[in-house]
C-alpha positions in Angstrom: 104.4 65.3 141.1 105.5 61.7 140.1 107.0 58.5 141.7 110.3 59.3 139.6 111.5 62.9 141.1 114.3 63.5 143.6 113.7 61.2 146.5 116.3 63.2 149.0 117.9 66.6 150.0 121.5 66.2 148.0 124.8 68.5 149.4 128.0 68.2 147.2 131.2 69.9 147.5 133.8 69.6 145.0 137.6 70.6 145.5 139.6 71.6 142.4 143.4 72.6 142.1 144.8 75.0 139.9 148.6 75.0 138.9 149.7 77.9 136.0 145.9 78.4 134.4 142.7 80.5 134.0 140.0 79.0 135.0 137.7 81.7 135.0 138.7 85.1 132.9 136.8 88.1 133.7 136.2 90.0 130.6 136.2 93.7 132.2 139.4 93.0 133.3 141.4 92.0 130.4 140.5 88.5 130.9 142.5 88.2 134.0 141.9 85.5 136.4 138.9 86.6 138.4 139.8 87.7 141.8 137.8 88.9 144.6 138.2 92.2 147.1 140.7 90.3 149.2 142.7 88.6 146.7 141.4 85.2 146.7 140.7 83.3 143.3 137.0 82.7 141.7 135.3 80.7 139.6 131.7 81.4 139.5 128.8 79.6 139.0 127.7 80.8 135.6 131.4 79.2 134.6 131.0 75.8 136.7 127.4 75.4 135.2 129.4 75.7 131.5 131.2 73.0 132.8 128.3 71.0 133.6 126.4 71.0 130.6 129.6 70.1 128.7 130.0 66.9 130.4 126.4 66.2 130.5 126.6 66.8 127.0 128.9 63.9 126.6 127.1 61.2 128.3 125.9 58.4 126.1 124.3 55.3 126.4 125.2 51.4 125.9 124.7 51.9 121.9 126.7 54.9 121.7 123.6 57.5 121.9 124.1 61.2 123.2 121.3 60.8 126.8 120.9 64.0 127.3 119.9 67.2 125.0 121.2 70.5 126.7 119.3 74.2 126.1 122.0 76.4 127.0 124.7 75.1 124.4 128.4 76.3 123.6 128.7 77.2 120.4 131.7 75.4 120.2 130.4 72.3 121.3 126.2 72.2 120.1 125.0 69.5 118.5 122.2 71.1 116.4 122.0 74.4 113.9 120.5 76.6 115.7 122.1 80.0 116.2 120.2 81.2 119.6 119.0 80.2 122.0 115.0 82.0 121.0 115.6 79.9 117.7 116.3 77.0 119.6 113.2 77.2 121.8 111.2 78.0 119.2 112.5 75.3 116.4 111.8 72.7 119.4 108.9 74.1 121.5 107.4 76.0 119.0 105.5 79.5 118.4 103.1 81.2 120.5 102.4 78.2 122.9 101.0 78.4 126.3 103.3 78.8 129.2 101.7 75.3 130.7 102.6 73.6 127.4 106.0 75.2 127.0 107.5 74.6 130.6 106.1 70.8 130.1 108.0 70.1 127.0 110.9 72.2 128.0 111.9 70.3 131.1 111.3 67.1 129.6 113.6 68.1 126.5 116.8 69.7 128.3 118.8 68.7 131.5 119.9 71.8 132.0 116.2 73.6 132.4 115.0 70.6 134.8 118.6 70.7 136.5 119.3 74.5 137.0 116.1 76.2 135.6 115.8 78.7 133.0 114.4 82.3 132.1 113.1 82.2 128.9 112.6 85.8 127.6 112.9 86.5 124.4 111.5 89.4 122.1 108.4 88.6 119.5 106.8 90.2 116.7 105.4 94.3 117.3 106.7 94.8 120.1 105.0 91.2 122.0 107.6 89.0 123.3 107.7 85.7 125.8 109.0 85.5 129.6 108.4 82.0 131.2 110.7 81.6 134.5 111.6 78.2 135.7 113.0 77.7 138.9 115.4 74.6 139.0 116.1 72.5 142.0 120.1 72.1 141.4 122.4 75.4 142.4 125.7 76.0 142.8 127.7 78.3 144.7 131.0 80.2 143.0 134.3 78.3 144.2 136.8 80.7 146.4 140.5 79.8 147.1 141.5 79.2 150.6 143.6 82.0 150.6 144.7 84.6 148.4 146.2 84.0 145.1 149.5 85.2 142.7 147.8 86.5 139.2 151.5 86.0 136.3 151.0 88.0 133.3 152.8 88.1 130.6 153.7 89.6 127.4 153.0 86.9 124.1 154.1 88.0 120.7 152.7 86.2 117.3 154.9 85.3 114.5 152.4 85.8 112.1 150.7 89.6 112.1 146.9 89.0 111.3 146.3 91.9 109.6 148.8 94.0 107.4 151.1 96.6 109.1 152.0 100.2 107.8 155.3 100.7 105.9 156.0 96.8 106.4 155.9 96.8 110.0 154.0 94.8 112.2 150.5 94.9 112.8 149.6 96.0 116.7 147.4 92.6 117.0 150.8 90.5 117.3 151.5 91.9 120.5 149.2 90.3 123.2 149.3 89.2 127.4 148.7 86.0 128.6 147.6 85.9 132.5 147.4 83.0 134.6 146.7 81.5 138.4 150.3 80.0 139.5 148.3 78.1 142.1 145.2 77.5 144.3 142.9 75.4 145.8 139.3 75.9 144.6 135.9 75.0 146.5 132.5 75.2 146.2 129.6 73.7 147.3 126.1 72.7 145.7 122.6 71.6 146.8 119.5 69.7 145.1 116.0 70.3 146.3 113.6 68.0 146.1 110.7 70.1 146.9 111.9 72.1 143.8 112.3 69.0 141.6 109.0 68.1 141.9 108.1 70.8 139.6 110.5 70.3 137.1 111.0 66.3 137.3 114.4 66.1 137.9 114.8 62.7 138.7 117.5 60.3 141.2 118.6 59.5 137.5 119.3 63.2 136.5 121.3 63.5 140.3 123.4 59.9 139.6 124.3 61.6 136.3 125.6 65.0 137.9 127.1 62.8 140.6 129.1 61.1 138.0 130.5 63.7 135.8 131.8 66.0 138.7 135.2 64.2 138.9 135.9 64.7 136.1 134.8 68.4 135.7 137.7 69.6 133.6 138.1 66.4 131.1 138.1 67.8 127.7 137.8 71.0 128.9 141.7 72.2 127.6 143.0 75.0 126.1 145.3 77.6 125.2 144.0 79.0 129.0 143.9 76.1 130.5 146.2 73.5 129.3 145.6 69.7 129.5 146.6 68.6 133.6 146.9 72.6 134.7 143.3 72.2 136.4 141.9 69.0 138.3 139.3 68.0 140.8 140.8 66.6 143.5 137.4 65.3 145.5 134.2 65.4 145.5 132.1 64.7 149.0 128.6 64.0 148.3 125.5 64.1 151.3 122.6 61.9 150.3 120.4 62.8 153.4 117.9 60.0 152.7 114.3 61.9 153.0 113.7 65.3 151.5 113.4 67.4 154.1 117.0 66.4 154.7 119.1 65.5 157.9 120.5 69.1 158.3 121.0 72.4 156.8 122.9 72.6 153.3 124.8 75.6 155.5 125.7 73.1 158.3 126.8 70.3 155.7 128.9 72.8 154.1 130.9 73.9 157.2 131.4 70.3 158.0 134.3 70.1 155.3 137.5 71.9 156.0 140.2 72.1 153.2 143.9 72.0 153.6 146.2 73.9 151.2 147.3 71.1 149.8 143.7 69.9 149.1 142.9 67.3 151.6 140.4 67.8 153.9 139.1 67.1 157.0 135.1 66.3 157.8 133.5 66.7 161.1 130.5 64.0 162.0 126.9 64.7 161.3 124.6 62.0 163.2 122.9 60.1 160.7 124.8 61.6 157.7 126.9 59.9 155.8 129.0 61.7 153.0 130.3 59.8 150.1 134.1 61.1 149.0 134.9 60.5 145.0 138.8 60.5 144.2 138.7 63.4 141.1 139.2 61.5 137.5 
């Protein structure tokens, strides 16, 4: 343990809006907006992490330096050449290191590992291979709409045909569907542990920087999906309970905040915990 690691329990609930976008395709499902059993919209955590490390990505100093290095990069968006993430461990960490030696350097190398954790299994050489858990002290829940939501699709046709047609007609691949959320009001909720940082030295610093790109979760985040102002976080309430067992349970924090469908919200009173609300960016 050091001086430096989470001093308190941390609760944070963000509140997002959704108007004609995808924020979260589901891949077994034609990339449709992901839905659950009674109809209401999802984003899960897997996605909002994404998210995350994006805008954690992006953080930089007073002399225009990147402050954080991420693990778990986009290939879109990575910053170095490797083309996994087992070359990536072992270009920075290194070959058949000990598991002591490896979580050390990992956690003090990538935000994302100290934040969230990390399995890192990969296969090695006749038939060996390497599994070294982390457990990280930052989770997330999926975000749920308040109520159900109204899934468009629609039919998109290319001008252009990508591959060559028979007898001059058109190749199938111009033909295409686009699917989007018309609206909804997204919520989820989050926790950081302080019992749980102390093994991976996430830091007060590591939670101000979380704290500060969650406003502005979807910035630079636009596309063809999700076009620039369809998506936005509305607010962000954040719980600093001010010791690390914490005031109260993250469940009884969480039920605290009631949403509106418009997106404001409503917080009942916890005795001795004061939550911070952030205007989104």
């Amino acid at each position: 343990m050091t001086m430096s690691t989470l001093s308190q329990k941390i609760d944070f609930a963000i509140i997002m809006r959704v108007k004609n976008a995808n924020p979260n395709g589901d891949p077994l499902n034609g990339n449709r907006p992901r839905i659950d059993l009674y109809g209401h919209g999802e984003m899960t955590d897997v996605c909002l992490k994404r998210k995350i490390r994006d805008r954690i990505m992006e953080l930089k100093d007073n002399n225009g330096d990147y402050k954080y290095d991420i693990f778990v990069q986009s290939d879109d968006r990575k910053r170095d050449a490797y083309t996994s993430l087992k070359a990536r461990f072992e270009g920075v960490i290194g070959k058949n290191v000990k598991e002591a030696e490896a979580i050390e350097k990992a956690r003090k190398t990538w935000f994302d590992v100290r934040a969230f954790g990390q399995l890192f299994a990969f296969d090695g050489d006749e038939g060996s291979g390497l599994s070294i858990p982390i457990r990280g002290p930052v989770s997330i829940q999926s975000a749920f709409t308040l109520t159900p939501v109204n899934v468009s699709s629609v039919q998109i046709t290319k001008s252009v045909s990508g591959n060559e047609g028979k007898n001059g007609k058109r190749s199938s691949d111009t033909m295409g569907m686009k699917h989007r959320v018309d609206r909804g009001i997204y919520i989820t909720f989050g926790s950081m542990n302080p019992q749980l940082a102390e093994r991976t030295e996430f830091s007060d610093t590591d939670a101000e920087a979380i704290k500060s790109i969650l406003p502005k979760l979807f910035e630079n985040d636009a596309s063809s999906a999700r076009p620039e102002g369809s998506m936005e976080v509305v607010s962000v309430i954040w719980w600093a309970h001010g010791s690390k067992p914490g005031k109260y349970s993250s469940a009884k924090v969480h039920r605290s905040l009631h949403v509106n469908d418009d997106g404001s919200y409503r917080l009942d009173k916890l005795d001795g915990l004061e939550p911070d609300p952030i205007p989104g960016f």
